[in-house]
N, C-alpha and C positions, 0 to 999 in steps of 0.2 A: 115602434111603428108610428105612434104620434107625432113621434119628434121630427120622423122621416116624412111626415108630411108636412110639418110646420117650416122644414128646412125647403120645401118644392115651392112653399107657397110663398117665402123671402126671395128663392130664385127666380120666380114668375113676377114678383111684384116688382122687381131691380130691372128684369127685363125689359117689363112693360114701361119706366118710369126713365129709365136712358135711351129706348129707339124712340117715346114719346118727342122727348128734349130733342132728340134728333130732327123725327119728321116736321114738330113744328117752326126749328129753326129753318130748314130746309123749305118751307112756305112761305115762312118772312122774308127770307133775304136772296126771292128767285131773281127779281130787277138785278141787286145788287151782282150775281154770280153771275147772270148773264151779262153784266158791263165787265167782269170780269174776262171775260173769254173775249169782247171786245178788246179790251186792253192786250189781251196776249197777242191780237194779231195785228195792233197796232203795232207794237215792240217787236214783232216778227215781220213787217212792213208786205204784210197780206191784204191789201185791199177789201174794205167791209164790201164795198159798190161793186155793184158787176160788170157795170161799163157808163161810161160816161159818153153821152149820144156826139157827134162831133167831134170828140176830142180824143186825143192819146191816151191810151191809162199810164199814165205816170205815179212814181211814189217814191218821194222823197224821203228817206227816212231821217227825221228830223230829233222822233221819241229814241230810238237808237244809241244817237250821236249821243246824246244828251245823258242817258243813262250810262252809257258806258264810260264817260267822261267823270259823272259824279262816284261812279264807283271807284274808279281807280284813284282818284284824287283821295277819297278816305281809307282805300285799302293801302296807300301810300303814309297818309297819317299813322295808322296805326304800327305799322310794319317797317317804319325807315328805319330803325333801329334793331341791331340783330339779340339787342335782349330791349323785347317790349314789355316784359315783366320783371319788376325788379322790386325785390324786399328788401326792406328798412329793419334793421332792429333796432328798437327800441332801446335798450341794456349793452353796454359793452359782452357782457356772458354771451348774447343773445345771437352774435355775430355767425358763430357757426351752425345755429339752426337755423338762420335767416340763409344762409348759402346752402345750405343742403334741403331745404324746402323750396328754393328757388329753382335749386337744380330738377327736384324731383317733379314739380312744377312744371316746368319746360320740357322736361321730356314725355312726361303726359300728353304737355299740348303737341309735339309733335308725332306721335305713334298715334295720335288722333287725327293725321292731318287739317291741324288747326285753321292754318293759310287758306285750304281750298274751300275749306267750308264758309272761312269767314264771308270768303265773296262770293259765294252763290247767294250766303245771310244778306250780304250789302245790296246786292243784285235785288232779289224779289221784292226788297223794303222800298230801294230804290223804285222799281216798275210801278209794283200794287199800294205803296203806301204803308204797308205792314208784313212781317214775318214773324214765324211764329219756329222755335224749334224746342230742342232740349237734349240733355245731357243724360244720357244712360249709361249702367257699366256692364259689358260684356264678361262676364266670366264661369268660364266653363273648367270642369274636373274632370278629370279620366279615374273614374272609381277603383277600376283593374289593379294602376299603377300607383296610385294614390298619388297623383301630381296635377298639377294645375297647367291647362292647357293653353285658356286663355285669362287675359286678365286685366281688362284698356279702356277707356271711358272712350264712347262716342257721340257725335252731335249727329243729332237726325233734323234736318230741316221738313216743315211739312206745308202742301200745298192749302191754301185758304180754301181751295173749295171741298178741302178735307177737315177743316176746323169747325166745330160749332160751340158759340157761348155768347153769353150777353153783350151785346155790342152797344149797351146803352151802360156799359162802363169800363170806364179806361183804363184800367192799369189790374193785370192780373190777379196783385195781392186782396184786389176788394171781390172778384169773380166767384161765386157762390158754386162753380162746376165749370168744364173744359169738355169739350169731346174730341178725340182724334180719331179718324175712319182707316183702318186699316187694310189692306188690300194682300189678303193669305191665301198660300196655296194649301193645300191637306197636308203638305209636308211639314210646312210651318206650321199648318197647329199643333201636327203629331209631335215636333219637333219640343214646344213649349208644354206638351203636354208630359214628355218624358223627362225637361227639367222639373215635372209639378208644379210648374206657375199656373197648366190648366187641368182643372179637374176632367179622370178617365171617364167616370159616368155622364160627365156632361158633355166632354168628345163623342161617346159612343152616339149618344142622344142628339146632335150634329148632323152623323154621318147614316144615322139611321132613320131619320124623319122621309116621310113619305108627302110633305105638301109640296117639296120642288126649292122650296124659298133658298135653300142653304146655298147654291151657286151663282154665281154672277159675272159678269162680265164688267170692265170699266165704267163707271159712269158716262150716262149719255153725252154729259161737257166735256171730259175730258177725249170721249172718242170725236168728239165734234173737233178740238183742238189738233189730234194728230190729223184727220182729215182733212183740215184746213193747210197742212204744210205737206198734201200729198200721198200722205201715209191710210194705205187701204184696211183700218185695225179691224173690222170687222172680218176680214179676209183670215187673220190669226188664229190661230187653236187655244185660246188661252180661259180656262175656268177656274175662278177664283172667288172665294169667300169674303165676304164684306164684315169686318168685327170692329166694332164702337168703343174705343176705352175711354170710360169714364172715369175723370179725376173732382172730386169734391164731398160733400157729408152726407150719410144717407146711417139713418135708425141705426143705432150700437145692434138692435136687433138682429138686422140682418148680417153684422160681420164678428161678434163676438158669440162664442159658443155657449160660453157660461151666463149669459142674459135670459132670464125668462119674462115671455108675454106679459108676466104679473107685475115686474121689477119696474120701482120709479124711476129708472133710467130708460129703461127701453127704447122709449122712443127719442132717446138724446139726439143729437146730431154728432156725428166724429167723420172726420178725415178719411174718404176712401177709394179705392179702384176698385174700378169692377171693368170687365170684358164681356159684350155682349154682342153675339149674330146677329145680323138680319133679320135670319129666322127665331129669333129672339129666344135662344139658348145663350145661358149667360155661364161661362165655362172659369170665370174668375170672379173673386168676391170675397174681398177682403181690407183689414186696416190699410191705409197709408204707412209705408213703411219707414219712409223718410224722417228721419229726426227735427227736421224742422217744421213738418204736417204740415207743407203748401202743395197747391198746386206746383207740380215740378215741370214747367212751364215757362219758356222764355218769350213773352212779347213784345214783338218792337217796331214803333210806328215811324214813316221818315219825316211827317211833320203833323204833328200830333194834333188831334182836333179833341177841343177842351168835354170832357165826358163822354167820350165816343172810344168804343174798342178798336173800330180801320182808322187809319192813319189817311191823309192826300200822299199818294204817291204822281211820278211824274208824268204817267201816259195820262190820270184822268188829270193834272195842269196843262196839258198841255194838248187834250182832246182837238178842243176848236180849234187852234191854232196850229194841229198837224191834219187837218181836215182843208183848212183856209189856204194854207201850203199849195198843194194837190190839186184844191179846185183852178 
């Protein structure tokens, strides 16, 4: 019984200590997300003004031209060649693992649809200055038949104003924690909850809270962005769950079972995930599984500002001067 509270009260404190990280990233950097949503509909060539007294509304899109220009020029670099990865071996021996890892390589990257992701990749670096993605492996088992159903590494690109981390440092490998904001229906939890990546007692604990918090709708920006290109989203049926996966070190306490309160480690710091609601039910909680204990985290700025986590991208270069345009 002790232990079963000592295990509520690591759940509640994980909770509290990842939607924290959240909300107050989410209060630092309100200017910066709302230039964001600026920037989207510059690149969408939606006029911020609502009229200009006198004159035409014209809009030249100038941010457009220009990113679409620089994307394909580097999606051209990378891709002119129809093997853009190629292994070396080292050793004459080595010759035939080098072609059968290249091979298996390549076929990875294509059942991943590598191509299309790269240039979304190229694309939002290009617009916002920074993207952010990563690499997970899908694989699922049929228990029944005892076969393997699926089995394919995918790249998830994710939007910045779903990202929260220290943006007063550059380069992910020094980043002390990462948050991604996930956007679930009940299926999707039920769904991860039947692989046990999420614990059934903190589902049930979810689906059974009576404060309200657990359902949500898009974020306010982002409804503000479909509404800006016409789209009625509030008109839509759509309820969904808001979950925060946190990547960075938090108390051996809280993720190793066999640590007691008393133990000189306790309160170490180690490598971890954890998955937290809104309503600040935390339904995962656990080591970092990865062999290399990093953040598993791809970030990449298109022209990198020296100790800064956003990158300059090309709508805020070229803000004034697609403004000065227009006028």
């Amino acid at each position: 019984m002790a232990e079963d509270k000592l295990n509520e009260l690591y759940l509640t404190q994980a909770a509290d200590y990842v939607t924290t990280l959240w909300t107050n990233h989410q209060m630092a950097t309100t200017i910066f997300r709302s230039r964001l949503n600026d920037f989207y509909k510059q690149y969408r060539g939606i006029p911020n003004r609502k009229n200009y007294d006198g004159l035409a509304i014209v809009f030249i899109n100038e941010t457009l031209s220009a990113v679409e220009s620089i994307v394909a020029q580097e999606f051209h670099t990378l891709f002119s060649e129809s093997k853009y990865l190629m292994f070396k071996p080292r050793e004459e021996t080595d010759e035939e693992n080098a072609s059968l890892s290249e091979a298996l390589i390549h076929y990875y990257l294509d059942i991943m649809d590598l191509e299309s992701k790269v240039a979304d990749h190229l694309r939002q670096r290009a617009k916002y200055g920074t993207t952010v993605g990563k690499v997970v492996w899908e694989h699922e088992e049929d228990n029944v038949n005892n076969k393997i159903k699926k089995s394919k590494p995918r790249l998830e690109l994710y939007d910045l104003l779903d990202c929260a981390f220290d943006s007063a440092i550059g380069d992910i490998e020094d980043m002390p924690w990462f948050i991604i904001r996930k956007r679930m229906t009940k299926d999707d939890i039920l769904e991860r909850q039947r692989r046990t990546l999420y614990s059934k007692v903190q589902v049930d604990k979810l689906f059974t809270s009576k404060d309200g918090k657990q359902t949500f709708e898009f974020l306010n920006n982002m409804k503000q962005r479909l509404m800006s290109t016409g789209i009625m989203y509030h008109l839509m049926d759509q309820t969904i769950i808001e979950v925060y996966e946190f990547w960075g070190k938090v108390p051996r306490l809280w993720v190793d079972e066999d640590v007691k309160p008393e133990d000189d480690t306790a309160q170490e710091l180690v490598p971890s995930v954890i998955e937290v609601s809104e309503s600040k039910v935390t339904m995962r909680m656990e080591r970092n599984r990865h062999s290399h204990q990093e953040i598993p985290i791809a970030l990449d700025q298109y022209i990198k500002v020296d100790g800064e986590g956003y990158g300059l991208g090309v709508c805020e270069i070229t803000e004034s001067l697609q403004q000065i345009l227009n006028d």
